[in-house]
C-alpha positions in Angstrom: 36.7 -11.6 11.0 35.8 -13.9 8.0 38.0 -13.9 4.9 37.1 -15.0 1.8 39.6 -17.3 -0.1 41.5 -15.2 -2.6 40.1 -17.9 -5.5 36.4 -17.5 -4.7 37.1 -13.7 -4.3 38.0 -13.5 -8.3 35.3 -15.7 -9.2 32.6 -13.1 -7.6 32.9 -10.3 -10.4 32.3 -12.9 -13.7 29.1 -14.3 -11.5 27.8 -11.3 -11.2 27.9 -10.2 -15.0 26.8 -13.6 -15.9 23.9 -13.1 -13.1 23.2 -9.4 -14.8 23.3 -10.6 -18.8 20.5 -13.9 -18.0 18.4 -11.4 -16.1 18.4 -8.9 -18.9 18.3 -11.8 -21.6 14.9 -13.1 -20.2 13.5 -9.8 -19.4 13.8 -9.2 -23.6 12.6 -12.4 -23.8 9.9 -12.1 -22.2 9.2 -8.5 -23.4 9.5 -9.8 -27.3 7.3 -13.0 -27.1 4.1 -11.5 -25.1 2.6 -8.8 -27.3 -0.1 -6.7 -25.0 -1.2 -3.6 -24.3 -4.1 -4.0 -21.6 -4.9 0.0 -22.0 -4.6 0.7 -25.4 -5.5 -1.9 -27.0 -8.7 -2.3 -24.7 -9.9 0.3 -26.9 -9.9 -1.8 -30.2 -13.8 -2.5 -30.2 -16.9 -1.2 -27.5 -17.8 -4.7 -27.4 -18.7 -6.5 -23.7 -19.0 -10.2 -23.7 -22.7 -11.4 -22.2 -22.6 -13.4 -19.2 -24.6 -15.9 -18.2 -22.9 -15.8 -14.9 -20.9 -18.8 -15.0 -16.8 -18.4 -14.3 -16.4 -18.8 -18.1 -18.2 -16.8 -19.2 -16.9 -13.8 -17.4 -13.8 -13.8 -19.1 -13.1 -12.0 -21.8 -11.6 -14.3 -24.3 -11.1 -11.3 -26.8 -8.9 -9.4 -24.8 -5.5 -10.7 -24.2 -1.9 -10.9 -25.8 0.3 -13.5 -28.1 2.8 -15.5 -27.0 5.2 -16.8 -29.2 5.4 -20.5 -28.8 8.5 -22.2 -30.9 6.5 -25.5 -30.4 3.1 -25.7 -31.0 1.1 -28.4 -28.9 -0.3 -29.7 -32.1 -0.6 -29.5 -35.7 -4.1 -28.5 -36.3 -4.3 -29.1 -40.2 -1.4 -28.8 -43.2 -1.4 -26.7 -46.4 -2.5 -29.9 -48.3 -6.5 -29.3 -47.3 -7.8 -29.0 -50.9 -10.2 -26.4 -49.8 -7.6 -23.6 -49.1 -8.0 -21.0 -51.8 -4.7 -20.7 -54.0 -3.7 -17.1 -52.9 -4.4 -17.9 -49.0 -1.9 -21.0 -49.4 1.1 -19.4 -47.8 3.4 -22.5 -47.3 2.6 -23.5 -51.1 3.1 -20.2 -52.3 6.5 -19.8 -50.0 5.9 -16.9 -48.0 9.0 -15.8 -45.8 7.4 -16.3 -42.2 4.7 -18.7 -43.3 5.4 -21.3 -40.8 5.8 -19.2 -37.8 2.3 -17.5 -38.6 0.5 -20.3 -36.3 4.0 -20.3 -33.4 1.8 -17.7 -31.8 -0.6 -18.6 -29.5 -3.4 -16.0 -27.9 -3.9 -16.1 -24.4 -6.5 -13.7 -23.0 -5.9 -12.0 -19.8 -7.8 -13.7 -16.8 -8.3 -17.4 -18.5 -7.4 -19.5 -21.3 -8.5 -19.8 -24.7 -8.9 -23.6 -25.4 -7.4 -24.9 -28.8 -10.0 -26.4 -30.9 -10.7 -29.9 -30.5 -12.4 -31.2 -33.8 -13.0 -34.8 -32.6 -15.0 -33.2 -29.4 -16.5 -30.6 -31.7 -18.0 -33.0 -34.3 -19.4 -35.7 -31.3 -20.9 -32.7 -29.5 -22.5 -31.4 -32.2 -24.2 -34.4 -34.2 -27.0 -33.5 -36.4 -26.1 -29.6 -36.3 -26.3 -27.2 -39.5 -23.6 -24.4 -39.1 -23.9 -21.4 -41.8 -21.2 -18.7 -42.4 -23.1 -15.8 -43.7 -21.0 -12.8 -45.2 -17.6 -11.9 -47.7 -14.6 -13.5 -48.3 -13.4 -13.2 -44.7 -15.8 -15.5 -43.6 -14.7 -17.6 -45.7 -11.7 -17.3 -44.6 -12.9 -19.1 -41.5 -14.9 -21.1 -42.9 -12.8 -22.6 -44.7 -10.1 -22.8 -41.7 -13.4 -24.8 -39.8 -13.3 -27.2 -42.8 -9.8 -28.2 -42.7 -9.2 -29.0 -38.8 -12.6 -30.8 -39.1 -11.6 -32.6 -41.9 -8.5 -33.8 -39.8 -10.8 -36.1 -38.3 -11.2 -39.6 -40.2 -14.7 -39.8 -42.0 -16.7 -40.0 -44.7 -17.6 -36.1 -46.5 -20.2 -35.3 -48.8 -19.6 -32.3 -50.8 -23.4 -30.2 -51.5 -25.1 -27.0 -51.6 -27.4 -26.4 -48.7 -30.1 -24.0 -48.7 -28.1 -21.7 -51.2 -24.9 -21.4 -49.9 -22.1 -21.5 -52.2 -20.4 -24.8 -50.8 -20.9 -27.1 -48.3 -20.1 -30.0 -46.2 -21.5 -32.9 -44.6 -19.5 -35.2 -42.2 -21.8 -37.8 -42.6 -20.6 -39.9 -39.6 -22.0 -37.1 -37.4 -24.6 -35.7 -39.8 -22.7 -32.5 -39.5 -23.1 -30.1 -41.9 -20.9 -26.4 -42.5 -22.0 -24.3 -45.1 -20.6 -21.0 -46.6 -23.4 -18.1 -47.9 -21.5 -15.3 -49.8 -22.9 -12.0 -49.4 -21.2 -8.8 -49.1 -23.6 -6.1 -48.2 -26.0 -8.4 -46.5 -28.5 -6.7 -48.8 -29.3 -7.1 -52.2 -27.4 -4.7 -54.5 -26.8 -4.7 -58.5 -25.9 -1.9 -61.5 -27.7 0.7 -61.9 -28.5 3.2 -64.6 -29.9 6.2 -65.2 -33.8 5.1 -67.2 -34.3 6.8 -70.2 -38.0 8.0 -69.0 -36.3 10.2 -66.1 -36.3 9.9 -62.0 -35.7 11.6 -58.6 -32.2 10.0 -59.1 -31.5 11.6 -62.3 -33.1 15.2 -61.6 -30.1 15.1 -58.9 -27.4 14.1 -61.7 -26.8 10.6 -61.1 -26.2 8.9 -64.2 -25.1 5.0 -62.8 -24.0 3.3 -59.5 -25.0 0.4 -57.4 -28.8 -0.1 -56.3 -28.6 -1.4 -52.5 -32.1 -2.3 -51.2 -31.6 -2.2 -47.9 -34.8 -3.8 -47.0 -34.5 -6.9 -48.7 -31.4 -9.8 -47.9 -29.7 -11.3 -50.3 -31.0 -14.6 -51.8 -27.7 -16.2 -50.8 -28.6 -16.3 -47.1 -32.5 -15.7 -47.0 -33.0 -19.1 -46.1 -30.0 -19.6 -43.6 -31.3 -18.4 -40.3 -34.1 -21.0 -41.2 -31.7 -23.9 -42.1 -28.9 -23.2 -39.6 -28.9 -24.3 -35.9 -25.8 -22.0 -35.7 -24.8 -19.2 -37.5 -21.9 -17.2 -37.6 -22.6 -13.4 -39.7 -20.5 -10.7 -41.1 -20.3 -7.5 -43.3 -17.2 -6.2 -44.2 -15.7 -2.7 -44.0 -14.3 -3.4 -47.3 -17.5 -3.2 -49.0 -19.0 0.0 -47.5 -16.0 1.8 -48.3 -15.2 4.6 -50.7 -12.9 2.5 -52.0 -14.9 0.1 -53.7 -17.8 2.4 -54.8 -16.6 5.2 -55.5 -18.9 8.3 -54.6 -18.8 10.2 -57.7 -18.0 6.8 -61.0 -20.0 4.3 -58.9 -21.6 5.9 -55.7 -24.1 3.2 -53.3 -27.5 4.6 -54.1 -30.3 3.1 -51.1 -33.7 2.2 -51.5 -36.1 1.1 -48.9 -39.7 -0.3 -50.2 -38.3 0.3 -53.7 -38.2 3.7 -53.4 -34.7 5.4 -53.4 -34.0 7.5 -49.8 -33.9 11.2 -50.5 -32.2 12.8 -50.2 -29.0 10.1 -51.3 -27.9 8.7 -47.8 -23.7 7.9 -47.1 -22.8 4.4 -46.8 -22.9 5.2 -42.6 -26.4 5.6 -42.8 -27.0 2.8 -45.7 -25.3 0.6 -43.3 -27.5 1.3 -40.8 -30.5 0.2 -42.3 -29.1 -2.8 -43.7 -28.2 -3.9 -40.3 -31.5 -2.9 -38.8 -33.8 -4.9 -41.6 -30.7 -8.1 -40.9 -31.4 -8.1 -36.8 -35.4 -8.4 -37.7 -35.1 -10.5 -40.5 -32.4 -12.9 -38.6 -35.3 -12.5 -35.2 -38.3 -13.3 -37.3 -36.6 -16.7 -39.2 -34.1 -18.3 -37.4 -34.6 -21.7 -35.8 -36.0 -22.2 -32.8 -33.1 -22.7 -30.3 -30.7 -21.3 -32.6 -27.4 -19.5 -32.1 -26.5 -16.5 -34.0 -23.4 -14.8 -34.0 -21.7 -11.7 -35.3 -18.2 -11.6 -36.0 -16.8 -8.3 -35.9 -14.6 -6.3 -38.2 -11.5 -8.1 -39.6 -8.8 -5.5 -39.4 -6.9 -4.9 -43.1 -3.2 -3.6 -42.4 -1.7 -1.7 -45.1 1.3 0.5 -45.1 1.9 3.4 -47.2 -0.9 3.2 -49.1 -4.3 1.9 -49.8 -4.4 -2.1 -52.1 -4.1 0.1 -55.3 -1.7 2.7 -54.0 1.2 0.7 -53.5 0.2 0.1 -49.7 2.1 -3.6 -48.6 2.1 -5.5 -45.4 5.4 -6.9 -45.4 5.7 -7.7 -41.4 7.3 -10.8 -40.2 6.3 -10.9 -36.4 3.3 -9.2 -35.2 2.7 -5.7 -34.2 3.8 -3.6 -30.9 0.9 -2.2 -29.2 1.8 1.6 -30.5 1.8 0.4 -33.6 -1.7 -1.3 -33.3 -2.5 2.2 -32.5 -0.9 4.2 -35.5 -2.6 2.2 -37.9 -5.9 1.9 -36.2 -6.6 5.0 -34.0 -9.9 6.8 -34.3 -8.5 9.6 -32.8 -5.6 9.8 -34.8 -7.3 8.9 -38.0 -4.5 5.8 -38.4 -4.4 4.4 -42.0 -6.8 1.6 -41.6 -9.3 3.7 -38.8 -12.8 2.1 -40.4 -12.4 -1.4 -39.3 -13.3 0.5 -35.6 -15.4 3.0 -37.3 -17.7 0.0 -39.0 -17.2 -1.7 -35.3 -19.1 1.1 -33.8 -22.3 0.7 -36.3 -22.5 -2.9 -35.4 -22.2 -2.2 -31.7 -25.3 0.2 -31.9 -27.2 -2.5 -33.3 -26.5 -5.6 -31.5 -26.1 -4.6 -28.2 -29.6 -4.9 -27.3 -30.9 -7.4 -29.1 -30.5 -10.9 -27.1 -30.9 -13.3 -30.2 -27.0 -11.7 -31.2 -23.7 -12.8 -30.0 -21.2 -10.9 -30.7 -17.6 -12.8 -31.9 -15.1 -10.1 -31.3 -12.3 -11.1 -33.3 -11.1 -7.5 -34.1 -8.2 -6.9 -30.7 -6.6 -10.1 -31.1 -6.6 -9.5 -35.3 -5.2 -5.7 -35.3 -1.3 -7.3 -34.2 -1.5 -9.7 -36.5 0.2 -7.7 -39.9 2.6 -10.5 -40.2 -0.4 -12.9 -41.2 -1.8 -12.0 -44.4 -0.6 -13.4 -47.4 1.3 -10.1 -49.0 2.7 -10.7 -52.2 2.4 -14.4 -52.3 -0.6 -14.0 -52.4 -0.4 -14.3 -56.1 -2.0 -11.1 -57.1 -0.4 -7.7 -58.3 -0.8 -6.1 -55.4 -0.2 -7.1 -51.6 -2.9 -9.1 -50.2 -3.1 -7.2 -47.0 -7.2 -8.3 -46.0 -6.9 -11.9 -46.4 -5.4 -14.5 -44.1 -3.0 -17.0 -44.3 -4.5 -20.7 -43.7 -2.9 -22.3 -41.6 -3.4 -19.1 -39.8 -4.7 -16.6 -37.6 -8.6 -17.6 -38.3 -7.7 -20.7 -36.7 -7.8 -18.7 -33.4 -10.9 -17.1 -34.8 -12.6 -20.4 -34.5 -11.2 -21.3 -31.4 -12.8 -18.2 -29.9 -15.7 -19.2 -32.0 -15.9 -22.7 -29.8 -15.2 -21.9 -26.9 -17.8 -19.0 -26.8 -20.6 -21.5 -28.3 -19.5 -23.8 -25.3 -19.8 -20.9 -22.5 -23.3 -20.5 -24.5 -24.4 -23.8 -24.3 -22.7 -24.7 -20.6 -20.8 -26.9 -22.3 
């Protein structure tokens, strides 16, 4: 009968912890740096990718997980692009985890998400107008557009095109990227009670905001026009009781300059904004042209709404039940309307083929480590914005590599 020599024999027991402690050291790991939840999180947005039936394009690029990578394969852009806004400029302004914001890479579930490659972008799309239409968040990616393009050696030409706020032109490719703020999509100002009497006033309604849902802003009337590509959004934000409040400043809807009687909630003025965009966007946009509409970017605070104290102090990015406390429809989580506001855009762009939808709303809802908080300068937590570097870099990574499945590039 084999023995085993009494010095190997005393080795066995230490090579079997040490075997024990690596396995359970790269199952936590493993666990920590791959953030997922294929179930619940599926349930972020009732978005479906069209398909053109190409392999590509049958992936879901939305839906997947982060991976923390400690080195990055490349350093898209720095916090020296002079178009970052101040509070958005989390290395300048020396947030905690500012640097490890962009160490986590998105990786969807049956492909790969392709990191943006501005040198390919710009010689691929010479002699293109792209148009951000919508609030500060799509600036917010705009702007992150601006700085990896700029990254590339050429000669810019700062303008306004077609009434956008800013612009630029890479004037080696005749490029041009152009920012239109609006953030109802619809024209809205004050508006008072008139001293002659109205419908409005027999029902008590003394001042407010005047939303015409029928009629776009000026800031992006043009755009669909202008634009061989645009990319469109509405925030949550705005339509929120939050910002007009229903009883000191309450959203009052008119359609053919008549207000809608009975007074209509924000749901409903929503609606109709989004209905008159679609046929507005259908009637004017270029031939050949490429609309996009990028859904719901998710806010994340904690313990209480912007002006209630709420913060967003997180310095890695959320576990899938946490997604889930904070977002739930069904549980009414803290920040629910960003799926709520989802759900209105789904019923009106799901039929209409001139619309792709950008989902960027899954991958966004785990990011609470990547807004700018407190250093974001104001006197509250900045808990809607993004960090730049940051997580709308992914945005337009999606962004790309959708417009390439589009275009069978």
């Amino acid at each position: 009968m084999a023995t085993i020599p009494p010095n190997k024999l005393s080795l066995f027991p230490l090579l079997s912890l040490l075997c024990f402690i690596s396995i359970f050291f790269l199952l936590s790991i493993s666990k920590r740096a791959s953030l997922s939840s294929p179930n619940t999180h599926r349930s972020a947005t009732v978005f479906t990718p069209k398909s053109d039936g190409s392999n590509s394009a049958n992936c879901d690029f939305s839906d997947g997980s982060w991976i923390y990578d400690p080195n990055p394969r490349s350093t898209r852009y720095t916090s020296n692009c002079k178009e970052i806004f101040k509070g958005w400029n989390c290395v300048h302004n020396n947030k905690t985890n500012s640097l490890e914001i962009s160490k986590w890479r998105w990786k969807p579930k049956d492909c790969d998400l392709p990191s943006f490659n501005p040198l390919e972008f710009l010689e691929t799309h010479r002699n293109t107008n792209i148009g951000f239409v919508g609030d500060s968040l799509n600036r917010n990616m705009f702007v992150s557009l601006f700085c990896m393009l700029k990254s590339v050696p050429g000669e810019l030409k700062k303008w306004r095109p077609a009434g956008a706020d800013r612009g630029f032109t890479f004037l080696r490719y005749n490029l041009t990227i152009a920012y239109h703020r609006t953030n109802l999509l619809a024209r809205y100002g004050r508006w008072s009670a008139n001293a002659n009497g109205g419908e409005l006033e027999t029902l008590g309604f003394k001042e407010g905001y005047r939303v015409d849902v029928d009629i776009p802003d000026t800031s992006w009337a043009k755009a669909p026009s202008f634009h061989d590509i645009l990319i469109m959004n509405t925030g949550h934000w705005w339509w929120a009781p939050s910002k007009f409040d229903p009883l000191k400043s309450p959203m009052l809807f008119f359609e053919g300059g008549q207000p809608l009687l009975p007074p209509v909630p924000p749901a409903t003025g929503l609606d109709r904004v989004l209905s008159n965009m679609v046929n507005v966007v259908e009637k004017t946009k270029r031939p050949g042209g490429i609309i996009f509409f990028r859904t719901q970017s998710p806010r994340h605070f904690e313990g209480g709404d912007w002006d209630q104290g709420g913060t967003c102090q997180r310095l890695q990015p959320l576990l899938p039940r946490e997604v889930e406390e904070l977002f739930s429809v069904r549980n009414n989580g803290t920040n629910v309307e960003v799926r709520l506001a989802n759900q209105h855009l789904y019923n009106y762009l799901k039929s209409r083929s001139a619309f792709h939808v950008l989902d960027i709303t899954r991958m966004s809802e785990y990011r609470a480590d990547a807004h700018p908080a407190s250093a974001g300068g104001k006197n509250h937590d900045d808990c809607m914005h993004w960090c730049l570097p940051g997580l709308t870099d992914t945005w337009n990574d999606l962004f790309v590599a959708t417009l390439y499945t589009i275009k069978g590039l």
